[in-house]
C-alpha positions as CSV (number, residue, x, y, z in Angstrom):
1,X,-24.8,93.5,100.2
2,X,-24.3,90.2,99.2
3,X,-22.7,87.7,101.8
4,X,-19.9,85.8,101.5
5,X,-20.0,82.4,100.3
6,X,-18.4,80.4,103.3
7,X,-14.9,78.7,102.8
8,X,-14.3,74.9,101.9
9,X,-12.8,73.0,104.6
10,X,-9.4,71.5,103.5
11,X,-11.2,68.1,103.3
12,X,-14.0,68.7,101.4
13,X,-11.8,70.9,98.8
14,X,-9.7,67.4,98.2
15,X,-12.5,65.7,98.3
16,X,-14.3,67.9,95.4
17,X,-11.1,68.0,93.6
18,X,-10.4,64.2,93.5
19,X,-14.3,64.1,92.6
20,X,-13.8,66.0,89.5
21,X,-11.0,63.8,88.4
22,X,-12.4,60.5,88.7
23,X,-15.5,61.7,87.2
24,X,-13.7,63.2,84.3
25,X,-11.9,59.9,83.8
26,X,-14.9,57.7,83.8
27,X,-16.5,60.5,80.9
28,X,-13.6,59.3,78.8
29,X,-14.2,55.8,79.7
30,X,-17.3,55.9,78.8
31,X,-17.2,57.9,75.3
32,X,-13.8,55.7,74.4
33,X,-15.6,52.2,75.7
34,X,-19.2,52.7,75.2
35,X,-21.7,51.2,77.7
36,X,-20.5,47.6,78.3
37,X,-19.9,45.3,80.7
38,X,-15.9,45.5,80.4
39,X,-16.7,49.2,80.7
40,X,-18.4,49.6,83.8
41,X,-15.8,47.0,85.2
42,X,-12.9,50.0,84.3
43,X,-14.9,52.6,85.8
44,X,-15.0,50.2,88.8
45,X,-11.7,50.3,88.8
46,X,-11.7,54.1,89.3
47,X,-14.6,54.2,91.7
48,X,-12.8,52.1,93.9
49,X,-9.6,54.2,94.2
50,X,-11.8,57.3,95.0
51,X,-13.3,54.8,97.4
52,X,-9.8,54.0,99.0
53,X,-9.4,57.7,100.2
54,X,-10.8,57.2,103.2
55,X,-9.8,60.3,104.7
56,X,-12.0,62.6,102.4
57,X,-15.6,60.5,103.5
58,X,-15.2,61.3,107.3
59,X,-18.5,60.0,109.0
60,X,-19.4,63.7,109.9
61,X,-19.7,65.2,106.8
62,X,-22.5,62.6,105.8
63,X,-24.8,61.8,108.8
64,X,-27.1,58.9,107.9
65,X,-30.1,61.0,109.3
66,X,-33.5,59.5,107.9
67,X,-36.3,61.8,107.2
68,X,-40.0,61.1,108.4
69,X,-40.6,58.9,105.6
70,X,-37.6,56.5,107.0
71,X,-35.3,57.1,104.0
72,X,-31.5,57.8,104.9
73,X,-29.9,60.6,103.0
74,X,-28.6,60.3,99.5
75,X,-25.5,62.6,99.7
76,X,-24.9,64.7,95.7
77,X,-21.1,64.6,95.1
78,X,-21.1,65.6,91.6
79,X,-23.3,66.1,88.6
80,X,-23.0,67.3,85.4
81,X,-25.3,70.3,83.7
82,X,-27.1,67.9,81.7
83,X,-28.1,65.5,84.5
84,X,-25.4,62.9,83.4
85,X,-22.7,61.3,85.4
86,X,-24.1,61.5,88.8
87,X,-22.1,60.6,92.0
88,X,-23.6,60.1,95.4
89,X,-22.6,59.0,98.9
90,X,-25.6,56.7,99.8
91,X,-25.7,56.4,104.0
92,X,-27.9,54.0,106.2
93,X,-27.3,52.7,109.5
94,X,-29.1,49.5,111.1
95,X,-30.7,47.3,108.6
96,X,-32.0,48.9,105.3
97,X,-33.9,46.5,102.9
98,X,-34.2,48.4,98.9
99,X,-36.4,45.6,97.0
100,X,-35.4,45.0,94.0
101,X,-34.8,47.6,90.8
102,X,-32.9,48.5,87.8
103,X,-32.0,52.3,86.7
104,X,-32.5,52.4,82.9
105,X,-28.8,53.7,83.1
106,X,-26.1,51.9,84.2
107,X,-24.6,52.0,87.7
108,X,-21.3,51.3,89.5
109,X,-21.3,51.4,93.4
110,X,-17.7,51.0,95.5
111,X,-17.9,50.7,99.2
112,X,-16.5,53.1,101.0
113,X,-17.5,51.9,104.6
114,X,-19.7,49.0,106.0
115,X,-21.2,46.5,104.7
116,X,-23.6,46.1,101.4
117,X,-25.4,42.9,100.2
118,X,-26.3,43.0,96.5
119,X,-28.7,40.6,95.4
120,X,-28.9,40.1,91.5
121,X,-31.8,39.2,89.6
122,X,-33.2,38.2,86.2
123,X,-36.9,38.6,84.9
124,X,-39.0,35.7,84.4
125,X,-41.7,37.0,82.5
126,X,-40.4,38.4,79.6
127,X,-41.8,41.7,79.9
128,X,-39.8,45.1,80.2
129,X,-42.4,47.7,81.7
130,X,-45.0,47.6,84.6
131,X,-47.4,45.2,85.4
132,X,-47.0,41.8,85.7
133,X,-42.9,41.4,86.8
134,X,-41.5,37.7,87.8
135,X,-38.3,37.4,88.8
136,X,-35.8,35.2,90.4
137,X,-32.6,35.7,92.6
138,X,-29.5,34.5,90.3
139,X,-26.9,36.2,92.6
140,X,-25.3,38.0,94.6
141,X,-21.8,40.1,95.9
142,X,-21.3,42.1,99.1
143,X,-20.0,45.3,98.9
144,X,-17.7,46.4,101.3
145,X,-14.2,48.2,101.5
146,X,-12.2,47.4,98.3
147,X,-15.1,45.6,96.9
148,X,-17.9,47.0,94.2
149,X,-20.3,45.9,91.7
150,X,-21.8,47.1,87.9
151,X,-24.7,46.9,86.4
152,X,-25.3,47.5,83.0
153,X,-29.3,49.6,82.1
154,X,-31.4,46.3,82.3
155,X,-30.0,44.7,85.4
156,X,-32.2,44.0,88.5
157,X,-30.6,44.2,92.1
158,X,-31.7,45.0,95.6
159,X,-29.9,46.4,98.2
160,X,-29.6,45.1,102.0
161,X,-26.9,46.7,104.4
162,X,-26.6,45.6,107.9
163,X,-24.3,47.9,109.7
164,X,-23.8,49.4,113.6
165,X,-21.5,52.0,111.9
166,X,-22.7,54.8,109.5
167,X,-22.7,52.8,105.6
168,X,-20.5,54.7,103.2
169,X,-20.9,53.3,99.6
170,X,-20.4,55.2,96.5
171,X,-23.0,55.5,94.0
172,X,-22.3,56.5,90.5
173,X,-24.9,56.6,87.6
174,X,-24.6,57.5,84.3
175,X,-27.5,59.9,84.7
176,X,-28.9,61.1,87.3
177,X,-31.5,59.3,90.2
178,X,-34.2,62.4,89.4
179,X,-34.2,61.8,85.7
180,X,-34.6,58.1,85.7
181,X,-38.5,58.2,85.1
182,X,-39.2,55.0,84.2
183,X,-37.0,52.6,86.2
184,X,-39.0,50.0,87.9
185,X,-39.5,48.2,91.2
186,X,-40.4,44.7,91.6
187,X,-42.6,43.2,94.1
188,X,-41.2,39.2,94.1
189,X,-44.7,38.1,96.3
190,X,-47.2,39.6,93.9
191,X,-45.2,39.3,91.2
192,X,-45.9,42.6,89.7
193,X,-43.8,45.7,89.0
194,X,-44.2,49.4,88.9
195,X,-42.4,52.9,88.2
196,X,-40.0,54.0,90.8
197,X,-39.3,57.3,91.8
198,X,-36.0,58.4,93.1
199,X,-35.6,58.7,96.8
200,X,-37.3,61.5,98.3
201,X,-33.9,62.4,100.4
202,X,-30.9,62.9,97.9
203,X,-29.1,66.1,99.6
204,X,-26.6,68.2,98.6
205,X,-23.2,66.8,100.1
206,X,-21.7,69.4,103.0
């Protein structure tokens, strides 16, 4: 007999509903606007009204619970069939230091709750894969309620929130963190850089 899949709570239905629609809307930004800087700024715009709706992100329905490894959870809100246009509630509580990285796709984050540092960085050495990978801080913008950043496939940032409170931030990608093979990772006191895998704890959102 098969079993019954269990009911959405009125929050997360919202939630997965006003999902849908911003996600839908930042499809059409993209395909009328291309990948650009003054499009990633629009879907900003969007990101950061999702963002606003405080009430559909209650603490409870994303527990910053790190696994063995240390890693807090990655929360999936929404992905397409073809791995594009992923959305996910990234958590931490405490201090959590991400050295810095680019995605190979762009990215918009839009804080939700807490506090975010982003530091932005360019690359000194002229290269674009592994190995040998200098760069310098040129930058930087705190995320937080109201606030958000872009970055565009090439950009390097790292992430350092320092929050009491569970951190809420909003994470959207135009493809997803598993299929993002070649994205690298920099090491600024060797000077070297090297593929990054996506963290080991993205979760399905409850």
């Amino acid at each position: 007999m098969q079993i019954a899949e269990q009911a959405l709570s009125p929050v997360k239905e919202q939630r997965n509903a006003e999902i849908a629609k911003t996600i839908a809307r930042i499809r059409d930004i993209e395909r009328e606007r291309g990948v650009n800087r003054e499009a990633l700024e629009e879907i900003k715009t969007v990101m950061l009204a999702l963002a606003a709706r405080k009430e559909l992100f209650p603490e409870e329905d994303f527990p910053p619970d790190a696994n063995e490894q240390g890693f807090f959870p990655v929360y999936r809100l929404s992905e397409d069939d073809d791995q594009r246009f992923a959305m996910y509630m990234s958590t931490s509580i405490g201090e959590k230091n991400v050295p810095p990285h680019n995605h190979t796709t762009w990215a918009v984050i839009a804080g939700v709750q807490g506090q975010e540092e982003n530091r932005f960085y360019e690359r000194e050495d002229g290269g674009s894969g592994p190995g040998v990978g200098r760069v310098r801080q040129v930058g930087g913008k705190t995320v937080r309620s109201g606030v958000g950043v872009t970055l565009m496939p090439d950009d390097i940032h790292s992430i350092h929130p320092r929050n009491e409170r569970p951190s809420l931030h909003l994470h959207c990608y135009g493809m997803s963190l598993e299929n993002l093979p070649h994205r690298l990772t920099f090491d600024m006191e060797k000077g070297t850089c090297k593929e990054y895998p996506a963290s080991p704890n993205i979760v399905e959102a409850r």
